[in-house]
N, C-alpha and C positions, 0 to 999 in steps of 0.2 A: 381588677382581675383577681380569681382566686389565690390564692398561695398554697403551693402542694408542701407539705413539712417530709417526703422523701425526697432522698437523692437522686440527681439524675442515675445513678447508675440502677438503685433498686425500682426504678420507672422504665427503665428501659428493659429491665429484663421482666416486668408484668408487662408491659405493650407486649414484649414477644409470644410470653407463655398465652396472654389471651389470644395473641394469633393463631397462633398451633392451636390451640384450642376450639376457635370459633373456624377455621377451615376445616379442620378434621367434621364438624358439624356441617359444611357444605353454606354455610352464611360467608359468603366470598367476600364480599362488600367490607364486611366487619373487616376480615381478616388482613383484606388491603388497606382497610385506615388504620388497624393499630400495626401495621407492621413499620407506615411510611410514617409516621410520628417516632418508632423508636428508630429507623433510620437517620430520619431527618435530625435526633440530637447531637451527631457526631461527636462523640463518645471516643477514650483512648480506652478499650478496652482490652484484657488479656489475651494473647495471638492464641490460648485455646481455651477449651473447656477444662473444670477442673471434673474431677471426678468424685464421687461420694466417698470413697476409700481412698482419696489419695492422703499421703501423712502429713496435710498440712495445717496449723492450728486451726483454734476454732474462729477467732476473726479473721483470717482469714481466707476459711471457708464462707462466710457469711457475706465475702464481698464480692465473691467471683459465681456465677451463676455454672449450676452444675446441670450434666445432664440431665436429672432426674428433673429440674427444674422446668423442664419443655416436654416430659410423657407424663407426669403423674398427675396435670391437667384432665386428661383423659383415659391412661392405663389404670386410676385412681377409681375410676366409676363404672370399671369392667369387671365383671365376676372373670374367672378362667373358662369357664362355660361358656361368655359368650362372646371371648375376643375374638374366634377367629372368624365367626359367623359377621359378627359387626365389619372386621378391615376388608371380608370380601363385600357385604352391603356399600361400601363405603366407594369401593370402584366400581359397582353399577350406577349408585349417583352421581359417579363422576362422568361416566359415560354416558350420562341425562336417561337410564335406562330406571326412571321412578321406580313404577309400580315392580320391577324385580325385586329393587332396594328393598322395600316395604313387604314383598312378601319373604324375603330374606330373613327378616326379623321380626318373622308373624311370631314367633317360640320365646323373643327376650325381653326382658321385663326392663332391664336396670335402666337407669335416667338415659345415659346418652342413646342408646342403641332406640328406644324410646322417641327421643327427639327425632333421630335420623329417619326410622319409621314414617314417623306423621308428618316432617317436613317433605319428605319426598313422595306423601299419596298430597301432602296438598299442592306441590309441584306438579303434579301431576294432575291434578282439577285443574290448575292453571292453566299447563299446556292443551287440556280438553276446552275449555273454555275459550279459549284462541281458536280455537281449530273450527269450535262451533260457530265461530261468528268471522266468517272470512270477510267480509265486508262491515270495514271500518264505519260504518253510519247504520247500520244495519241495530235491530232493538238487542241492548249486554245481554251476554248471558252470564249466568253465575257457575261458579267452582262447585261443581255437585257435590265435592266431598266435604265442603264445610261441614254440614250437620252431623254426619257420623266422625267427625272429629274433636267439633266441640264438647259433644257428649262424651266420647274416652276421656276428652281432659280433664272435664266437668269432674268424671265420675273417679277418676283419679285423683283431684284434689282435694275429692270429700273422705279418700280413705287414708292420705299423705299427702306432704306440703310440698307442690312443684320446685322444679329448681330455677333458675332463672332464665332458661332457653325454654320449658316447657312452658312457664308465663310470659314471655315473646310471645312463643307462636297460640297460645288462650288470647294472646289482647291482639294479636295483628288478626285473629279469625272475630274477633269482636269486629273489630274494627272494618273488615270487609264486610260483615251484617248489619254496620250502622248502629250497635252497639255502642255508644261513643263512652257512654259511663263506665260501664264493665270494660272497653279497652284501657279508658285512661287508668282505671284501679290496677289492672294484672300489667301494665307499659311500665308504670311506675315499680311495682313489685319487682318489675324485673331489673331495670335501672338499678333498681338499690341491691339484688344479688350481683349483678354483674354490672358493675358502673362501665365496664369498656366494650359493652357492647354497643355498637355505634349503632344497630340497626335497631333497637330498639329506642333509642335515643330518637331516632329521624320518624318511627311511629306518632312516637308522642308528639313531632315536631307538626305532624298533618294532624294530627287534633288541634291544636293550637293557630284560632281563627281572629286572635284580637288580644292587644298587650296584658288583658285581665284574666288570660289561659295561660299566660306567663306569669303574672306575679302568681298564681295561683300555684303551678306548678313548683314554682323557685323558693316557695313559703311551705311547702309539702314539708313536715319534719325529719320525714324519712331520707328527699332528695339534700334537707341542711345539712343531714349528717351521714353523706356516701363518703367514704373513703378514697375519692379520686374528685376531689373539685374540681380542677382543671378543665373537664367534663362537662360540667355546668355552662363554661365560659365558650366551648365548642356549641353548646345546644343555644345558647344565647344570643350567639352571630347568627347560626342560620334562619333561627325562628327572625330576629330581624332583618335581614337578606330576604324572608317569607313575607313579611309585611312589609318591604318594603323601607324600612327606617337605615336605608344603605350605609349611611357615614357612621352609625353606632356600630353597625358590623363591622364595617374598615377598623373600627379601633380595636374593636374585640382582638380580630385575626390579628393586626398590626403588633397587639401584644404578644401575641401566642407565639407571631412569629420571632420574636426574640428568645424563646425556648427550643423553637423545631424551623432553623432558617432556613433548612433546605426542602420542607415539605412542599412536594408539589398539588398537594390537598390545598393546605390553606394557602399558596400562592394563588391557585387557581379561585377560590373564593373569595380571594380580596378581589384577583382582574373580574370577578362574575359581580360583585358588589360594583365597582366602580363602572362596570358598563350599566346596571341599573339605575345608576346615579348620572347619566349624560355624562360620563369623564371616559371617554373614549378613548384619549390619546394615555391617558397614566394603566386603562386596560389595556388596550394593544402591545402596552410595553413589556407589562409583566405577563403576558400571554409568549409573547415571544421572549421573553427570559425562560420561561417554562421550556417552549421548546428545544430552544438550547441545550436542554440539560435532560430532558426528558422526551426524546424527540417522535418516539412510538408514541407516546399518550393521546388520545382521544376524549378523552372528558371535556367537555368544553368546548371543544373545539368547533362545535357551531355557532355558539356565541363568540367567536374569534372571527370567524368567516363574518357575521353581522356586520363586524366591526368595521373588517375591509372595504364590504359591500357598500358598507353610509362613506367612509373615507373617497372610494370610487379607488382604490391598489387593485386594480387587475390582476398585473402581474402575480403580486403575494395574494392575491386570491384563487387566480390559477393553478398557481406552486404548493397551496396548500389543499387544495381539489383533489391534484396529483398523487401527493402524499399521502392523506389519507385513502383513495383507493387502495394505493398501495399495501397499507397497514390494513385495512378491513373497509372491504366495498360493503359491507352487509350492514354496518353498526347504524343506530338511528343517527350519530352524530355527521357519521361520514354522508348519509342519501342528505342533509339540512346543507354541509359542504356544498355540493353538487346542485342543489335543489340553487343556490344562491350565486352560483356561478352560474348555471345558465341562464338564471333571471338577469344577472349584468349583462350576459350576451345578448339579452331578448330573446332567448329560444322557449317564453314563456308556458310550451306546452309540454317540453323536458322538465321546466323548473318545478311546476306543478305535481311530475308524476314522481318528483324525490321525494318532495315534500309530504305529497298521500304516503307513498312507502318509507319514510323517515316515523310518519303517525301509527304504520301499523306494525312495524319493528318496535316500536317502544309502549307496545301496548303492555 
């Protein structure tokens, strides 16, 4: 496994800063994995923040994470012109109200207000795109805004060098055109601006269709020398978790988890490894260690229901049925619940219609 040469503490407060960072971006995903890795190191850190002006030496300003250390991720790439136009942008996206967002910020140029822009008209091809094709078996249809997206990115990167959120979303629009070359070039670009963004990470991880899109990747000179290995060894388990090579993953995570013990991320991807691997009973376990401790969470938790289902646990298939209604009847994970509880029942004409709507919530 890699060796990071920073402290846990100066890793803990980069996991943070890229969280604020990559949420204020509206990339949820991201911001939920690097926040539960810097949670998960349990850390004795100071009961507060210090302050840029407080009078305390210079090491040990160096050691305590200041305020400025979690806005100037993104108060950094704001002109004054166009911060307030952006934080209202920022709660129309929040409000899933895209195309507002985007015309919000038809007037700003600077990087991030930029990204938020184009991520949210191409959220919004998305959302058009579902909408166009109401029936799940029916001929895809595509995100009509690809094309006038690619071209502003295009045509912006020939006049200035993207940052590493604007070469995300150039290589994941590749990449829904079947681009595969041009995404892997702008996935990797991005990687190496921003090593903790996870979603661009998990990009490059759906490129990667055979162990020689791995060494290939892992021998990239740019990816040798990111500045957050640790990274590597995340992108590593899942691509074998992808193919299937499950026991290399176990050890990957198994490691990591000696750094982040209490991540319900990579608990949950050792229990999703080892159910790939027929070891049922050592998933079930750390599945319900997870819940334990993390009793809202929903990731997985279909492949948890599997599990009961081969077992034949009624009971705790019921109970967890229940639960997740509870927590969110809508999620694709919770209708795959449901879908597998009424198939233990036999009510196989219920089980079927979770199953259909479990496949078109996770379109």
């Amino acid at each position: 496994m890699a060796e990071d040469s920073e402290s846990p503490e100066l890793l803990h407060q980069r996991l943070l800063t890229a969280s604020a960072s990559f949420s204020f971006r509206g990339l949820v995903k991201s911001a939920q994995w690097a926040a539960d890795l810097a949670n998960a190191l349990e850390l004795e850190l100071p009961a507060q923040f210090s302050h840029p002006d407080d009078s305390t030496s210079s090491a040990e300003s160096d050691a305590k994470p200041t305020i400025n250390d979690f806005s100037l991720s993104f108060y950094g790439q704001l002109s004054p012109n166009e911060l307030a136009a952006t934080f209202l942008a920022k709660t129309y996206f929040d409000t899933r109200e895209f195309q507002r967002c985007a015309h919000c910020l038809k007037d700003c140029t600077g990087l991030l207000p930029t990204f938020l822009r184009c991520y949210a008209t191409y959220l919004a091809g998305e959302r058009a795109k579902e909408e166009a094709q109401p029936d799940l078996f029916d001929k895809p249809t595509v995100n009509e805004n690809l094309d006038s997206l690619r071209k502003e990115l295009e045509h912006r990167s020939r006049k200035q060098p993207l940052d590493g959120y604007l070469n995300y979303l150039l290589g994941l629009i590749y990449k829904e055109q079947g681009l595969r070359e041009k995404a892997w070039s702008y996935l990797i670009k991005s990687v190496c601006q921003e090593p903790l963004l996870w979603a661009a990470w998990e990009g490059l991880i759906s490129l990667c269709h055979q162990n020689s899109d791995v060494d290939r990747l892992l021998g990239d000179e740019a990816i040798v020398s990111i500045n957050s290995p640790f990274v590597r060894d995340f992108f590593k388990a899942q691509v074998f978790v992808e193919l299937q090579a499950n026991m290399d993953a176990i050890a990957l995570y198994e490691a990591l988890l000696e750094q982040y013990p209490s991540s319900s991320y990579l608990i949950g991807q050792v229990a999703c490894a080892y159910y790939n691997a027929r070891h049922g009973d050592q998933a079930a376990e750390l599945f319900s260690r997870i819940r334990a401790v993390d009793p809202y969470r929903l990731d997985n938790i279909d492949v948890y229901s599997n599990i009961l289902y081969v077992q034949d646990k009624a009971p705790e298939l019921s109970r967890l049925a229940q639960e997740a209604v509870t927590i969110d009847q809508y999620r694709p994970e919770t209708c795959c619940v449901l879908g597998n509880y009424y198939s233990h029942k036999a009510e196989h004409h219920k089980a079927v219609e979770y199953f259909q709507r479990a496949l078109k919530l996770n379109r």
